[in-house]
N, C-alpha and C positions, 0 to 999 in steps of 0.2 A: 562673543555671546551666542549659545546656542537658538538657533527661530526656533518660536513655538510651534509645538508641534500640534498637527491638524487631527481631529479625530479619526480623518480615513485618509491614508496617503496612497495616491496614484500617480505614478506613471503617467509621461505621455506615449501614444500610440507607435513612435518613432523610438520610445527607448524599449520597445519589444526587445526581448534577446532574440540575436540574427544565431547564435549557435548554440546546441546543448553542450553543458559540459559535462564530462568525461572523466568519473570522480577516480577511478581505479587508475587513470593514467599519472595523477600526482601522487600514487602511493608507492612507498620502497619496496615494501614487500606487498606482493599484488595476492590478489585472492585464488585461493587456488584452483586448477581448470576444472571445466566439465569432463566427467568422465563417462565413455560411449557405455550402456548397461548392457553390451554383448561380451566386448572386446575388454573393459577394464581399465581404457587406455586412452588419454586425451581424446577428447571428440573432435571430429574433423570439422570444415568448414563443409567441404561435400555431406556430410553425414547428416551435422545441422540441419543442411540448408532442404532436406528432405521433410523436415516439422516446420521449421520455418520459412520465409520467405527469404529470398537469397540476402538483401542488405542488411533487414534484421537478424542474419547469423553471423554476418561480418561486424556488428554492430557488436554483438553477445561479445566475440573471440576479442576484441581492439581492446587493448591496455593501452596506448603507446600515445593515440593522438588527444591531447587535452581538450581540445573541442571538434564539434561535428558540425559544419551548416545544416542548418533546419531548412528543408525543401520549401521554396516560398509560396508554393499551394499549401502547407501547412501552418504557416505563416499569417496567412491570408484567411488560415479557419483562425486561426488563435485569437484573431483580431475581433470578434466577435465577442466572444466574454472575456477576452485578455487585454492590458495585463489585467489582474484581479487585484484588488483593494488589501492595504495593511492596513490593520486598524489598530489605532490605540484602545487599550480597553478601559476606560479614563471612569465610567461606570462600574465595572466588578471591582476597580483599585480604591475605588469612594468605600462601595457596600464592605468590605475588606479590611478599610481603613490601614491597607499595608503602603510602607514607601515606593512600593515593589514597581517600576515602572512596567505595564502589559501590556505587550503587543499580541496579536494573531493574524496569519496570512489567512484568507479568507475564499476558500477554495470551491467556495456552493453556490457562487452565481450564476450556475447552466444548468438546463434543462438535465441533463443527468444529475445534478445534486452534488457535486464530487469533485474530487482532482483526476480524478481517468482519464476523461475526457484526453487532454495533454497526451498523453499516451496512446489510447485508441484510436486516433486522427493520423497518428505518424501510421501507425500500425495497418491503418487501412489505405492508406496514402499508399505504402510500398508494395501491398498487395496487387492491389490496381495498377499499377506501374508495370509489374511482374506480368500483369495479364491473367490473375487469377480469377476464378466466376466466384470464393467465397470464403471464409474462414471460420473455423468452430473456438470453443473456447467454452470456459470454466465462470462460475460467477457467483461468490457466496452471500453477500446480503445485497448484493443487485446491481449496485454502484456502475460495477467494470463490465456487466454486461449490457447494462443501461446505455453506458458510452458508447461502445463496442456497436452496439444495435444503432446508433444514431451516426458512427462514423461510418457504418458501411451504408449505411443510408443512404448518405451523402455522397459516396463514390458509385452506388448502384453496386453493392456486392451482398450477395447473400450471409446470413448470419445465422449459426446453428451455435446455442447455449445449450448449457445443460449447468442448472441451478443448483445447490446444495437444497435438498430436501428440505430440511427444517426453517432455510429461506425463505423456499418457492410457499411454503404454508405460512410461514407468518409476516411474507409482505407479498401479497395479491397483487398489490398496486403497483408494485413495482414492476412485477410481472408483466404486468398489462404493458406499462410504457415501454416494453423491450415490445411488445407483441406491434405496440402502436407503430414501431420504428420497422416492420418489418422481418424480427426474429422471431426465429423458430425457437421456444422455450419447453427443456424436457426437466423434469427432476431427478437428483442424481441422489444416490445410486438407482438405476433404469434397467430394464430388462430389457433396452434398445442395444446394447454393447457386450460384447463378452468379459468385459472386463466390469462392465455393472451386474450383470447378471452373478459373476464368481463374489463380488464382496459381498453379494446380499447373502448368497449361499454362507457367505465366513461368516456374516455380522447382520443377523435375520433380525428386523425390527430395525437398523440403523436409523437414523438420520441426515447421515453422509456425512462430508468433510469435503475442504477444497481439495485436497490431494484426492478422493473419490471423482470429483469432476474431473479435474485434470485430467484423468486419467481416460475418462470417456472421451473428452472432447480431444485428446489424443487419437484414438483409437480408431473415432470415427474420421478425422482430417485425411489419416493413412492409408482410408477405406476409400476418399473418395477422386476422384480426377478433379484436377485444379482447384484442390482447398490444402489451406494451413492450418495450422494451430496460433493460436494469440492468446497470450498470456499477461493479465492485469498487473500481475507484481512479482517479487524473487526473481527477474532474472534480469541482467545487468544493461542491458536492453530498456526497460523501463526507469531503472536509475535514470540514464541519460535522459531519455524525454521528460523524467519531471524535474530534471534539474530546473527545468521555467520559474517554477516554485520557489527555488529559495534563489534562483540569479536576480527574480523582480525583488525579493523579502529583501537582500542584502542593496541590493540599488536604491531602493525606497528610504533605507535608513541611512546609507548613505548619503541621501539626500540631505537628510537634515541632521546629518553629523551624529549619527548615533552608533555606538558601541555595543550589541548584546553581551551578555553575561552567561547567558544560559541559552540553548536551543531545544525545544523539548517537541517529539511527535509521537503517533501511537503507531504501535509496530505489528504489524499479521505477518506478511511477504516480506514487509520495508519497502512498500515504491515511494508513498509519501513522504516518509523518513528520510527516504535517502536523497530524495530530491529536493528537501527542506535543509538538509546540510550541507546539501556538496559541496557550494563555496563556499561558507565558511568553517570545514574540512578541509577543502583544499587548500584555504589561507592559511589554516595550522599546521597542514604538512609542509609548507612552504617554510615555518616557522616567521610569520609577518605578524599571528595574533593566535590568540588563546581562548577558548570557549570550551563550558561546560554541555556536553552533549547527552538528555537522556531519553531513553527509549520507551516507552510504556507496552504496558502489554496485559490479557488478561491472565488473572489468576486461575483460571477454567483452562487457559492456555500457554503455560510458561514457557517460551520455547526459548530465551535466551536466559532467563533467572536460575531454571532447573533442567534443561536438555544439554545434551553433549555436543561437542564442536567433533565432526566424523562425517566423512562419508556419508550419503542417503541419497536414496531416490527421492525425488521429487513429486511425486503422485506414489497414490496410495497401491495402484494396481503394478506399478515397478515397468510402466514403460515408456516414461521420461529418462533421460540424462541424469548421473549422480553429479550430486554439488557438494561440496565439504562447507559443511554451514552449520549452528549450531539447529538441534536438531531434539522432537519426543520420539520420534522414528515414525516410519510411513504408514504404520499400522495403528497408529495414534489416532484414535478419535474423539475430538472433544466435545465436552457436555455441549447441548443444544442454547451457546452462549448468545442472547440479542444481539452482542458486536458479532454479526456474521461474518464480517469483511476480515475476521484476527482471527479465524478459528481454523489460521495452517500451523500444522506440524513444525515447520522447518522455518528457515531464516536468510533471507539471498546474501551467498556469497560476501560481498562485498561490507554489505555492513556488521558480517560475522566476524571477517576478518579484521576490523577495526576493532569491533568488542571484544577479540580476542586478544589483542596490541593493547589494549585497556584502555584505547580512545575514545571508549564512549560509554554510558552505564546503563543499567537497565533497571525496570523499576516494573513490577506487577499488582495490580491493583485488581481491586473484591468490585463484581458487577454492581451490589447494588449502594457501594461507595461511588462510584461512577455512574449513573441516573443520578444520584445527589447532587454532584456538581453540575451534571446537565443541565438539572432543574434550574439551580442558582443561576448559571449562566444566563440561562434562556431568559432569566426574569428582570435581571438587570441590562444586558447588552442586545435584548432584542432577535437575536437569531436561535432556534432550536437546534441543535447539534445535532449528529449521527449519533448514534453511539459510539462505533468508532473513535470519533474527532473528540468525545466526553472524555475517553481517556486520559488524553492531551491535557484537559482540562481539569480534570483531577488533580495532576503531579502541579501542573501552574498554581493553581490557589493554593496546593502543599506549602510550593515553594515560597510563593508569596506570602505565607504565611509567617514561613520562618524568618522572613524578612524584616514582617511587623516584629516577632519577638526580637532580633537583635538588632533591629533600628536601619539594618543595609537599606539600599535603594537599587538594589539590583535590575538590571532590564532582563527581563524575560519574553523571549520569543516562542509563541507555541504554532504548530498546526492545523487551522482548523479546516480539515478535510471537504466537509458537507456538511450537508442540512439534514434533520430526521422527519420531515414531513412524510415519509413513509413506512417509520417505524413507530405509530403510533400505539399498534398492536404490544408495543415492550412497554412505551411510557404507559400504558394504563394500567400492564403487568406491575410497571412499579411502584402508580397511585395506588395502585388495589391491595397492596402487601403483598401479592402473591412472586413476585420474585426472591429469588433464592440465590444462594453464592456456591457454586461449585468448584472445590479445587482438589484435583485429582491427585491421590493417597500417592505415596513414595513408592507401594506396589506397582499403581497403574503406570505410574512414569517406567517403572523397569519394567515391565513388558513390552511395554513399544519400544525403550533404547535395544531390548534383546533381540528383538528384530533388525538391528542395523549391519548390514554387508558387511561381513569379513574381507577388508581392503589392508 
């Protein structure tokens, strides 16, 4: 007989995961390399390891090892908001009246609001190792450079952001908490880079785009002695570190003998995503079990519903590494979407190549369908979502929907990323009526794909 299950299941302190797993190493066919944007030609580890920090370019390059130990200085931070809570959503499933059983991994209890966190701890951890004085970086609705600003915090390392524009204006506060931790905070596209200065010239009026930061916070690491680049999501690198996320999701239910049905997260980069899957991806390439895998994403930014699987850069100014990932092309900018944290171009590697295998699906959903479920959520289960994370949240109540109509009882697993205590500025946009649903015409999609390298 299955124990009842608790409305919030936790972990104890000692069932931390001691290693990330290493989703690309259980796959047959691996994702395809990075390729160097001089030469055309697999990127080196020396070449990498020139933008990044040397373990995290050997981290990028490794297919092979299924797990990596997690440094226990990082360990040691995790232990602080980690693990994080699974919650039954035993409330949206009453209001709902679906058989649907609802879980959500619960990723907003730190001071950065977010799953980052996970990720910018390792990231700052190897810098400081390396003996680096700092590292630059990209950050669209704030999240990643929130982390990013509090992990370098904490090792004593300097931190230089460059926000997407339409962010930096419509969350202040956010702002602020990077300034509080220490980071230098510019808005991108900036007349500080050569490479902000050219898009503005291409795209006068813009808004920017993460692929526009990138590319700064690129440009400026290369500029400076003893700084890297650190990147929030899409690169395989970040997969790993958030596997935390779905190694505690699947332990927790392990616990108490439970089986998902369905895995559902919201997709920008895919760091969340992919680290909410990995094990139970990796169980199904294994062929041990079977799960429904879907992706959300917005409608303002289709990069896996309506982009091409090809070659691209990675940042919008082309002086990243190409990834074969699906893809609106780098010149893609999308409308000025609330969910800032989903408003890239491209799709990492890894989880392209799985939706390319047809292991996973994707689903794009209308902004102000997504505030709606926020809303809902917020009112029954007590947490206010990202927007972001509302994605997530959207496709779950879909699903559970469909559950009431044909009587299933399916378990559903979503991710919920963060909290929106600092995207207030959108929820009032959306009491107000004043939000609007943007999805870019079939033209604008073929102008950006026209831009993609001839590979």
């Amino acid at each position: 007989m299955q124990q009842e299950i608790p409305y919030k299941i936790y972990l104890e302190e000692t069932e931390l995961p001691k290693s990330w797993l290493n989703l690309r190493a259980f796959m047959q066919k691996k994702p395809a390399p990075l390729l160097d944007s001089e030469t055309m030609q697999p990127i080196t580890l020396e070449k990498l390891s020139t933008v990044f920090c040397d373990e995290l370019a050997a981290q990028e390059l490794n297919d092979t090892d299924k797990y990596i130990p997690i440094p226990q200085e990082v360990v040691d931070f995790y232990k602080m908001y980690r693990p994080a809570p699974l919650v039954r959503a035993y409330c949206l499933e009453k209001a709902l009246g679906t058989p649907a059983k609802i879980y959500y991994k619960f990723e907003g209890n730190n001071t950065s609001g977010s799953h980052k966190l996970n990720s910018a701890i390792a990231q700052a951890y190897y810098a400081k190792e390396q003996g680096l004085k700092g590292v630059t970086t990209e950050t669209g609705a704030g999240q990643w450079g929130t982390a990013l600003s509090m992990a370098c915090s904490y090792f004593g390392l300097d931190c230089k952001v460059f926000m997407v524009k339409c962010s930096y204006e419509q969350k202040p506060f956010r702002r602020e908490v990077m300034r509080t931790y220490g980071a230098n905070v510019t808005p991108s596209p900036s007349t500080t880079t050569a490479v902000g200065r050219r898009i503005l010239e291409e795209f006068p009026g813009t808004n920017g785009s993460l692929g526009c930061a990138i590319s700064e916070a690129v440009e400026t690491a290369s500029g400076l002695e003893g700084y890297r680049y650190a990147l929030g999501s899409v690169l395989n690198q970040v997969l790993l570190h958030q596997s935390v996320i779905g190694l505690e999701t699947k332990a927790a239910l392990d616990k108490y003998g439970v089986k998902a049905d369905m895995v559902i997260g919201c997709a920008g980069g895919g760091s969340n995503l992919g680290g909410l899957i990995a094990p139970f991806m990796a169980e199904q390439l294994e062929g041990k079990a079977k799960y429904q895998f879907i992706a959300v994403e917005p409608a303002s930014c289709p990069t896996l519903t309506r982009g091409k699987y090809a070659y691209d850069y990675c940042d919008t100014g082309k002086v990243c590494p190409l990834s074969k990932m699906y893809t609106l092309g780098s010149g893609f900018i999308p409308a000025a979407s609330h969910a800032g944290g989903l408003r890239y171009h491209g799709m990492t590697s890894t989880l392209s190549e799985l939706y390319d295998q047809g292991l996973m699906e994707a689903r794009s959903v209308k902004q102000t369908d997504v505030f709606a479920a926020a809303e809902q959520f917020a009112r029954v289960e007590g947490i206010l979502p990202a927007p972001e994370s509302a994605h997530a949240i959207r496709v779950a109540i879909d699903e559970a929907m469909k559950c009431k109509e044909s009587g299933e009882a399916k378990t559903i697993v979503f991710g919920l990323t963060g909290t929106g205590y600092f995207d207030m500025m959108s929820y009032e946009k959306f009491h107000d009526g004043k939000m609007t649903d943007y999805i870019p015409t079939d033209a604008e999609i073929e102008k950006g794909l026209s831009g993609l390298p001839k590979i």
